[in-house]
C-alpha positions as CSV (number, residue, x, y, z in Angstrom):
1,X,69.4,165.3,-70.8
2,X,68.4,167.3,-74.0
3,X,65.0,167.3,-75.1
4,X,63.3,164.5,-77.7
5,X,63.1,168.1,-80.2
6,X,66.4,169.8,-79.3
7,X,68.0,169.3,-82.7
8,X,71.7,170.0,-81.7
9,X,71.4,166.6,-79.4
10,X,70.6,165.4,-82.9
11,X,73.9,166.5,-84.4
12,X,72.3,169.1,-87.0
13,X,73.5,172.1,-85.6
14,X,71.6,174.9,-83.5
15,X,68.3,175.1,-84.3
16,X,66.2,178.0,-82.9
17,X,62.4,176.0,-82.8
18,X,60.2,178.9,-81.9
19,X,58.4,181.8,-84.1
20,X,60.0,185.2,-84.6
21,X,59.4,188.6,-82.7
22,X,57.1,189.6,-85.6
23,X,55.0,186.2,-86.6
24,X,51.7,187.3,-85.3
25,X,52.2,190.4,-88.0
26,X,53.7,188.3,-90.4
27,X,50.1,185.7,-89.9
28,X,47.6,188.0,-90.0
29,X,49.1,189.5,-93.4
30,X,49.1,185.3,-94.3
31,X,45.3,185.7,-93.1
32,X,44.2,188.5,-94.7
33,X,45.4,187.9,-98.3
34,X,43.9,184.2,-98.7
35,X,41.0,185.1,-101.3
36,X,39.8,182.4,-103.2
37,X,40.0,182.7,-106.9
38,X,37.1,183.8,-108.9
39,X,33.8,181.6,-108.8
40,X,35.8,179.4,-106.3
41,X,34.6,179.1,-102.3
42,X,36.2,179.4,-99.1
43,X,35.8,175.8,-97.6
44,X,35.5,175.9,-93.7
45,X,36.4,173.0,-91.9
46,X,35.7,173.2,-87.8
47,X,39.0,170.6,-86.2
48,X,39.1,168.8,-82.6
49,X,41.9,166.9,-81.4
50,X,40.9,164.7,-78.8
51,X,41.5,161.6,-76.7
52,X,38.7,158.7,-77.7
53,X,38.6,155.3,-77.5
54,X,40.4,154.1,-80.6
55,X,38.7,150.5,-82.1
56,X,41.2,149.3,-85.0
57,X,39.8,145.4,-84.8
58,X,37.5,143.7,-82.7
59,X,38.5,143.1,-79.8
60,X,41.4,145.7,-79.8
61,X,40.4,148.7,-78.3
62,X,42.8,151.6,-76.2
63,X,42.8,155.5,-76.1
64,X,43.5,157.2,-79.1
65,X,44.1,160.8,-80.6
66,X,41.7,161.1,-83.4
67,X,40.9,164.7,-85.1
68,X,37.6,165.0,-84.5
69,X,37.5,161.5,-82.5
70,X,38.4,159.7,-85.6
71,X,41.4,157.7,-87.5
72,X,42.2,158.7,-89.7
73,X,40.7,162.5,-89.7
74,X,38.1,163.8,-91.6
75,X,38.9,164.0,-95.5
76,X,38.9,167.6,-96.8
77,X,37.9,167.8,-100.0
78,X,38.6,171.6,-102.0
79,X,39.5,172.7,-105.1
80,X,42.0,174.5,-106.9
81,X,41.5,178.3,-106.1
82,X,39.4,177.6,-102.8
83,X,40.7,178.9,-99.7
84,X,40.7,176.5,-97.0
85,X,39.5,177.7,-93.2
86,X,40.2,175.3,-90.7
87,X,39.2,176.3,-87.0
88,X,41.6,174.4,-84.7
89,X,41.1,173.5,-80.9
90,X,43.0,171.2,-79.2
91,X,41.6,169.4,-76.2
92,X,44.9,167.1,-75.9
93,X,46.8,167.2,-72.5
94,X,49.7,168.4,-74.6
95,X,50.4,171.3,-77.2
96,X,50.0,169.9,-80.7
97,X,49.4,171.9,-84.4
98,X,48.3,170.9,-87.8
99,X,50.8,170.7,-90.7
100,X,50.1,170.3,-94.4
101,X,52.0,167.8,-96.0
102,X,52.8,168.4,-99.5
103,X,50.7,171.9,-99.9
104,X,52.5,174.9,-101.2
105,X,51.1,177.5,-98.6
106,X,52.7,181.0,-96.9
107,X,55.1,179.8,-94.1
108,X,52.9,181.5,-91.0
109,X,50.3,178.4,-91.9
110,X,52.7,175.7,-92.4
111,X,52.0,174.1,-88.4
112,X,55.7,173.9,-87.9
113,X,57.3,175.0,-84.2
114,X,59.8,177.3,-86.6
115,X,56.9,179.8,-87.8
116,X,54.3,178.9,-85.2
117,X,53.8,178.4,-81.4
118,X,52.3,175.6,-80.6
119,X,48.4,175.5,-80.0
120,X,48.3,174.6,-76.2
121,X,45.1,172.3,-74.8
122,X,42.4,174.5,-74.5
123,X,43.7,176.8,-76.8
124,X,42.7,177.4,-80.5
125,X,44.1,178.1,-84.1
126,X,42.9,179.3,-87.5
127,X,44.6,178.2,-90.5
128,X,43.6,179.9,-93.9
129,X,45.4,179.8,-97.3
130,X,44.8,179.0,-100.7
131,X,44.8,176.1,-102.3
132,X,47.5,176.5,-105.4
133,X,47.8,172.8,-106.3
134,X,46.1,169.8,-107.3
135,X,46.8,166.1,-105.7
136,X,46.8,164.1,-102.7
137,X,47.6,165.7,-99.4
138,X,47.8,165.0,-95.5
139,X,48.1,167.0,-92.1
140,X,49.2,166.3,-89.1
141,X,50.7,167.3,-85.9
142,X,54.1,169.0,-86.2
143,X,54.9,168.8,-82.7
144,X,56.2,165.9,-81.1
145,X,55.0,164.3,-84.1
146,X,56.5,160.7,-84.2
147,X,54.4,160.3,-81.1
148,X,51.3,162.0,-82.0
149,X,51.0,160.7,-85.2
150,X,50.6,157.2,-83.9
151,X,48.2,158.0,-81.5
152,X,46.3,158.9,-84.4
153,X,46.6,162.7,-85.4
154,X,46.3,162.5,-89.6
155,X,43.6,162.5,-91.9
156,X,43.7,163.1,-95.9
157,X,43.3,166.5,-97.7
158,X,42.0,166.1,-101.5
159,X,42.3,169.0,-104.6
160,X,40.7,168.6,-107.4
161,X,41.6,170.6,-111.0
162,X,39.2,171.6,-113.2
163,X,40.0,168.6,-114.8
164,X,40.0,165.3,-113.6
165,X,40.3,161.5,-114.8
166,X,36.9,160.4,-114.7
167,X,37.0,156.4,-113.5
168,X,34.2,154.3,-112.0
169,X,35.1,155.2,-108.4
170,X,37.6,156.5,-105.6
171,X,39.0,155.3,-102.2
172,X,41.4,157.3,-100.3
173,X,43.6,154.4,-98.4
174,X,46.0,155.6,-95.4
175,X,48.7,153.7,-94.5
176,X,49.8,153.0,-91.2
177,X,51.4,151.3,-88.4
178,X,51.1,151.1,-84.7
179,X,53.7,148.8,-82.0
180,X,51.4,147.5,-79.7
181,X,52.7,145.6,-76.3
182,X,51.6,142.2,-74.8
183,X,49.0,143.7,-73.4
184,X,47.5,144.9,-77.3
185,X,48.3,148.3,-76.0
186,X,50.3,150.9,-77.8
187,X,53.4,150.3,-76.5
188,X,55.5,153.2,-74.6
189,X,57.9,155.4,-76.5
190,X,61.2,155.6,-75.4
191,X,64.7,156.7,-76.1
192,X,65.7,160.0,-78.9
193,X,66.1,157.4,-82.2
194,X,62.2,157.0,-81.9
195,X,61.2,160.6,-81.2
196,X,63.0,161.6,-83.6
197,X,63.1,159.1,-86.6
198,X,60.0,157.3,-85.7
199,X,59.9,153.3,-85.4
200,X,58.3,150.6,-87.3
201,X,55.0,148.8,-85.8
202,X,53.8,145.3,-85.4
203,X,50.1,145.9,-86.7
204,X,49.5,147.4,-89.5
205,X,46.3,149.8,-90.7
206,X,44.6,150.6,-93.4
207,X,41.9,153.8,-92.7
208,X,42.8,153.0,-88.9
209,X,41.4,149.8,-89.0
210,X,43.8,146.4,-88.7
211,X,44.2,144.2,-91.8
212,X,40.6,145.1,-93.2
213,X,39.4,143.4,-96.3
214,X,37.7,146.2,-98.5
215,X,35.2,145.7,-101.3
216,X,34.6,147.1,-105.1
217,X,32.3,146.2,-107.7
218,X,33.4,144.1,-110.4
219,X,34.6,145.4,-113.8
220,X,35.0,148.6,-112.7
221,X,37.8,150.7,-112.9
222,X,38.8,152.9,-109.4
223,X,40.7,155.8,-108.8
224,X,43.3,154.8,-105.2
225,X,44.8,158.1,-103.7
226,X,47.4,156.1,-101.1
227,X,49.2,157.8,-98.2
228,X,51.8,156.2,-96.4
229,X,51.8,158.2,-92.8
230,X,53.5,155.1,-91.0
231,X,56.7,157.1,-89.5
232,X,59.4,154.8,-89.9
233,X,57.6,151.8,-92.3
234,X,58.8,152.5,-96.4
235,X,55.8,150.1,-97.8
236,X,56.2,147.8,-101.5
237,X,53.3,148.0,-102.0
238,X,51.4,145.0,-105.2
239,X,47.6,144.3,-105.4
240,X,48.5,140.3,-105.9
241,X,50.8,141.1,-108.7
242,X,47.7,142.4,-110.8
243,X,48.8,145.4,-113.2
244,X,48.2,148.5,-112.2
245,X,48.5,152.5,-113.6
246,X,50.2,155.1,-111.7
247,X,48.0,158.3,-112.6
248,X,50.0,160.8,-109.9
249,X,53.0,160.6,-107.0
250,X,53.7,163.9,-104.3
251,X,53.8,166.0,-107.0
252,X,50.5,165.7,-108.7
253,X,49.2,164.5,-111.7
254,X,51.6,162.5,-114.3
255,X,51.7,163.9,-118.1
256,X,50.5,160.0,-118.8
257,X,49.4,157.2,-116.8
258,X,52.5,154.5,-116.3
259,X,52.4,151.1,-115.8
260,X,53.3,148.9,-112.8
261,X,52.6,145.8,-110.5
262,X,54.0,147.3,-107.8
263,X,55.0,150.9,-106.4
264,X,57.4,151.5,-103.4
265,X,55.9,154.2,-100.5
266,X,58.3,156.0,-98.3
267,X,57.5,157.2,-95.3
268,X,54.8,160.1,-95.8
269,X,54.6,159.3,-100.1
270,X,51.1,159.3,-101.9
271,X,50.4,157.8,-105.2
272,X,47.1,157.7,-106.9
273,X,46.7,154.5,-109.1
274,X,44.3,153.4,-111.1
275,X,42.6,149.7,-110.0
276,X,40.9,147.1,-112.0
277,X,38.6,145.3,-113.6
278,X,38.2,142.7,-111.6
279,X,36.9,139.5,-112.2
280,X,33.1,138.7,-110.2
281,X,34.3,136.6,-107.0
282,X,38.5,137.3,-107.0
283,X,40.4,137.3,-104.0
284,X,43.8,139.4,-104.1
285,X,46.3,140.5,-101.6
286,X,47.3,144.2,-100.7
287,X,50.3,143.5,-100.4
288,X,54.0,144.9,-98.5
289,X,56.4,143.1,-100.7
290,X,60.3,142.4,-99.3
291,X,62.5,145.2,-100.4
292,X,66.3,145.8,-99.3
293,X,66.4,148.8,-96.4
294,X,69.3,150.4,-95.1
295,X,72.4,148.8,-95.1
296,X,71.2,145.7,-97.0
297,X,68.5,144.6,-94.3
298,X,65.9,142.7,-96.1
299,X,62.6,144.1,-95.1
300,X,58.7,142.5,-94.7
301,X,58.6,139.2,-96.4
302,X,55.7,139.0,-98.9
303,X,52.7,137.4,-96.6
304,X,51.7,134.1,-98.1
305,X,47.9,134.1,-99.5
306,X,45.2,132.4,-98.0
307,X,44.0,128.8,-99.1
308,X,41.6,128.6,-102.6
309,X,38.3,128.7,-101.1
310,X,39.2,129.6,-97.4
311,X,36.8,132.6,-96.3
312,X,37.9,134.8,-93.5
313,X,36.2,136.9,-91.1
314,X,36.9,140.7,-92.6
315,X,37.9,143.6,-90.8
316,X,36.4,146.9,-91.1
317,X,34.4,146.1,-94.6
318,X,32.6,148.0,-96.6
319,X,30.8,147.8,-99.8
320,X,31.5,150.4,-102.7
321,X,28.7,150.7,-105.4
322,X,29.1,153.2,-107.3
323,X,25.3,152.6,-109.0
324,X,23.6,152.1,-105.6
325,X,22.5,148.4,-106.8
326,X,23.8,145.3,-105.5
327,X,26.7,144.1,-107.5
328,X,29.1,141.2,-107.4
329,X,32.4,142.4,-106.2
330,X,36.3,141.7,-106.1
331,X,37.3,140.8,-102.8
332,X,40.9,142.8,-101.5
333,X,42.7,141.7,-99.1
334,X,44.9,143.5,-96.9
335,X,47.5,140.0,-95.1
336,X,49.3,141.3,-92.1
337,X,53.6,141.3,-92.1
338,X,54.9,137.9,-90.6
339,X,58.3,137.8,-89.2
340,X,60.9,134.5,-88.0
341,X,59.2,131.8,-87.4
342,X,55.4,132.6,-88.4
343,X,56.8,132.8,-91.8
344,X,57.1,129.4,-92.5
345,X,53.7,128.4,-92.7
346,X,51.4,130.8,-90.7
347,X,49.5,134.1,-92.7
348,X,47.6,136.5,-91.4
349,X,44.5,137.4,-93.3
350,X,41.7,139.7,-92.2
351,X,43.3,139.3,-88.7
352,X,43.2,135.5,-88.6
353,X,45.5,132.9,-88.3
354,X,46.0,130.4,-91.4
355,X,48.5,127.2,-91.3
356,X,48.1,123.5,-91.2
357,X,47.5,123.2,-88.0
358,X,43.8,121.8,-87.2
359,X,43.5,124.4,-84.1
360,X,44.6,127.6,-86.3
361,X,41.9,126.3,-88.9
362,X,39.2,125.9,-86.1
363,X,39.7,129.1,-85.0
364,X,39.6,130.5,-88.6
365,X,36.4,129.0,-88.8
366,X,35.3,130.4,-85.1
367,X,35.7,134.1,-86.2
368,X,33.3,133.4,-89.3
């Protein structure tokens, strides 16, 4: 049986996945000639990949792969001109690397299995190159990747320019989505379609947590970088049909800000958008709006909201105060995807179950 990376099994031809005779020559050249640009730094970042016990709701806990024993990883955070150091080890049970999604970088530093061998556990790796670009950026594993990345192996990489929009404050949100089994476990991989193309979950995270309601302060106007690392899960994404302006995609900064009530993500898309004000006291849904998929398949039916009034227990909050005072803030909602018949009058909000039935409302009230 051919392997889950053999890419002739997958029908694209022969496809040599190993480094060339001369790549540790051709690296330590890469190496060697990262400099960062005058009055810039070199910005050394010390990486870990790990088993830990991975907590993405109450309740819901199993063994995860975390960089650093985290999901998502560590946010780097560089400028243009800096070079970036990161000191790899992996303590996995299985080889892994780190690939950096979106950067324009020499090929010897890219993570991939073409230009690199793979770090083995109990091995290490340094990656060093300069940062060219400004935007929103991720890494993660470039090795049995489908796999690894649900386990948890991605974080966000932020460059700044010299110039920047100025708002009130910044979140980076990652995207995800993990298929758990009856037991709440990650469920078992199987079969070449999802090694290779990835598969769609039935929980879905935000920062690695599950459905989390997040926090900012009212009339204030934030800065979202958004990363979509689900592997399969293209995401429609609306903030409760509130208007919204698209400052940057994948390729940086826009000339001018453009305006939208909703922005669709592909699989490993960014956008940075600008959020707000909001109103002292409003609840809105996050939300992943139906769209049409491959061959006509209607996709994630828009989560119904929660009843006027109804508080939830939230999931991973946190307050954002950009003054350090107290301040009255909008409350964001992130409902979870319903599907057959828990779409007709059940929505999951902050990871509990709303309908009319008295027992889902008592139990509403039980996780308060």
């Amino acid at each position: 049986m051919p392997s889950p990376h053999d890419h002739a099994a997958h029908h694209h031809g022969p496809v040599v996945h190993e480094p060339s005779a001369d790549a540790r020559t051709v690296y330590q050249e890469a190496f060697d000639a990262a400099r960062p640009d005058s009055g810039r730094t070199v910005v050394a970042v010390e990486f870990e990949a790990r088993e830990f016990d991975w907590t993405i709701a109450p309740g819901a806990t199993f063994r995860g792969w975390g960089f650093n024993g985290q999901v998502p990883g560590p946010t780097i955070e560089a400028r243009v001109g800096d070079v970036l150091e990161v000191r790899f080890t992996n303590r996995l049970s299985e080889p892994t690397t780190l690939h950096w999604h979106g950067l324009r970088i020499p090929a010897p530093m890219d993570g991939t299995d073409m230009v690199q061998s793979p770090v083995k556990p109990g091995e290490s790796f340094t990656y060093r190159f300069r940062l060219p670009d400004a935007g929103t950026f991720w890494y993660h594993p470039h090795v049995n990747e489908s796999e690894q990345m649900e386990r948890g192996l991605y974080g966000a990489l932020i460059v700044r320019a010299a110039t920047e929009p100025v708002l009130d404050g910044e979140q980076v949100l990652i995207l995800d989505d993990l298929k758990l089994d009856s037991q709440g476990q990650m469920a078992t991989f199987g079969g070449l379609v999802q090694w290779h193309d990835g598969r769609e979950g039935n929980a879905r995270l935000v920062n690695g947590k599950r459905e989390p309601q997040l926090q900012i302060a009212a009339g204030q106007i934030e800065r979202w970088r958004i990363i979509n690392v689900s592997s399969a899960r293209y995401v429609r994404l609306s903030i409760g049909g509130a208007p919204f302006q698209i400052l940057g995609t994948d390729v940086g900064l826009l000339e001018a800000p453009v305006a939208a009530t909703e922005v669709l993500l592909a699989p490993a898309d960014r956008v940075e958008i600008a959020v707000g004000p909001f109103e002292a006291g409003e609840e809105l849904a996050i939300e992943g709006l139906a769209y049409w998929g491959f061959r006509g398949q209607r996709r994630d039916a828009p989560p119904r909201r929660s009843r006027e009034g109804r508080r939830v227990a939230g999931l991973g909050r946190r307050e954002l105060d950009v003054h350090g005072s107290p301040v009255s803030s909008a409350r964001l909602l992130f409902p979870g995807s319903r599907r057959g018949r828990e779409a007709a009058g059940v929505a999951l909000v902050g990871g509990c179950r709303q309908s009319s039935s008295e027992k889902h409302d008592q139990d509403c009230l039980d996780a308060r």
